[in-house]
C-alpha positions as CSV (number, residue, x, y, z in Angstrom):
1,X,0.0,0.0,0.0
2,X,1.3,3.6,-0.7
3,X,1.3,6.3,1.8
4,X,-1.8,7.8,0.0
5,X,-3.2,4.7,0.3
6,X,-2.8,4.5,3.8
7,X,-3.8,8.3,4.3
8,X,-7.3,7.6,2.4
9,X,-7.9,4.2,4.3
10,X,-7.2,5.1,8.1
11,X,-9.5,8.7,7.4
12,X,-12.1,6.7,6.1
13,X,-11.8,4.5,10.0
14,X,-10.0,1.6,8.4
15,X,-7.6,0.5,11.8
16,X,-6.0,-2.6,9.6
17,X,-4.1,0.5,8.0
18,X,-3.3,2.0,10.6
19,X,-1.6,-1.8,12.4
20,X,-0.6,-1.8,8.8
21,X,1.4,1.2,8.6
22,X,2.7,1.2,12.3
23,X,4.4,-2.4,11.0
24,X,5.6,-2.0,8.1
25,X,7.4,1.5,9.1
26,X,8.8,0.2,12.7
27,X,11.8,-1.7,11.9
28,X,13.1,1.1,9.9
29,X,12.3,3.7,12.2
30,X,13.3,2.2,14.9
31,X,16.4,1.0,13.2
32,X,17.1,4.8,12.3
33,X,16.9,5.8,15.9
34,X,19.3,3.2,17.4
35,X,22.2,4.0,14.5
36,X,21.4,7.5,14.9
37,X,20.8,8.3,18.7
38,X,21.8,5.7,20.2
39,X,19.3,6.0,22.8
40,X,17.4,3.7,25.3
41,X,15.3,1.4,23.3
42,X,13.1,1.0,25.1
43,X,12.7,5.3,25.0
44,X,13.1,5.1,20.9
45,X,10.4,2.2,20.6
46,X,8.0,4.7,22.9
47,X,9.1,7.6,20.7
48,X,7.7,5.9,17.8
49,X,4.5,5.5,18.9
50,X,3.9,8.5,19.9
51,X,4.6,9.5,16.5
52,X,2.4,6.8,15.3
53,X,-0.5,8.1,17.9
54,X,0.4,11.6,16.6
55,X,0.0,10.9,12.4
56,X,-3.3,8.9,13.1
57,X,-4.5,11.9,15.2
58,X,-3.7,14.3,12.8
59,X,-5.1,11.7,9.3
60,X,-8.3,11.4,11.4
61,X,-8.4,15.1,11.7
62,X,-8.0,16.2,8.4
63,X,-4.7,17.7,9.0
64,X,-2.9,15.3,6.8
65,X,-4.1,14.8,3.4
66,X,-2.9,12.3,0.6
67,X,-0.9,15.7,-1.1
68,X,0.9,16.6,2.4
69,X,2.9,13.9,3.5
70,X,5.3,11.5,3.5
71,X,5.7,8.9,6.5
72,X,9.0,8.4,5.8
73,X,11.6,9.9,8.3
């Protein structure tokens, strides 16, 4: 699924895009964090939920559309 995909689908209520998303983008992000911060990971893996929580906030808001993001990092 694209990122526009996944935009559309989780403002339309679809949750299996959401778990969808949050998977397929954890390894990397978290990955990312660890090279790049080096920080607790149990801290990084709570930092990127919270950014997950955040984007599904904002989709479900209207405050991210299928033209204004990206969910890579």
């Amino acid at each position: 699924m694209t990122d526009q995909e996944f935009i559309r689908e989780i403002a339309q209520g679809n949750k299996d895009a959401f778990t969808a998303l949050y998977t397929q983008y954890r390894s990397e992000f978290i990955g990312y964090m660890r090279k790049r911060y080096k920080g607790d990971p149990d801290t990084i893996v709570d930092l990127y939920q919270e950014s997950c929580i955040v984007l599904y906030d904002r989709i479900c808001s209207g405050k991210v559309s299928k033209h204004g993001i990206c969910t890579m990092t």
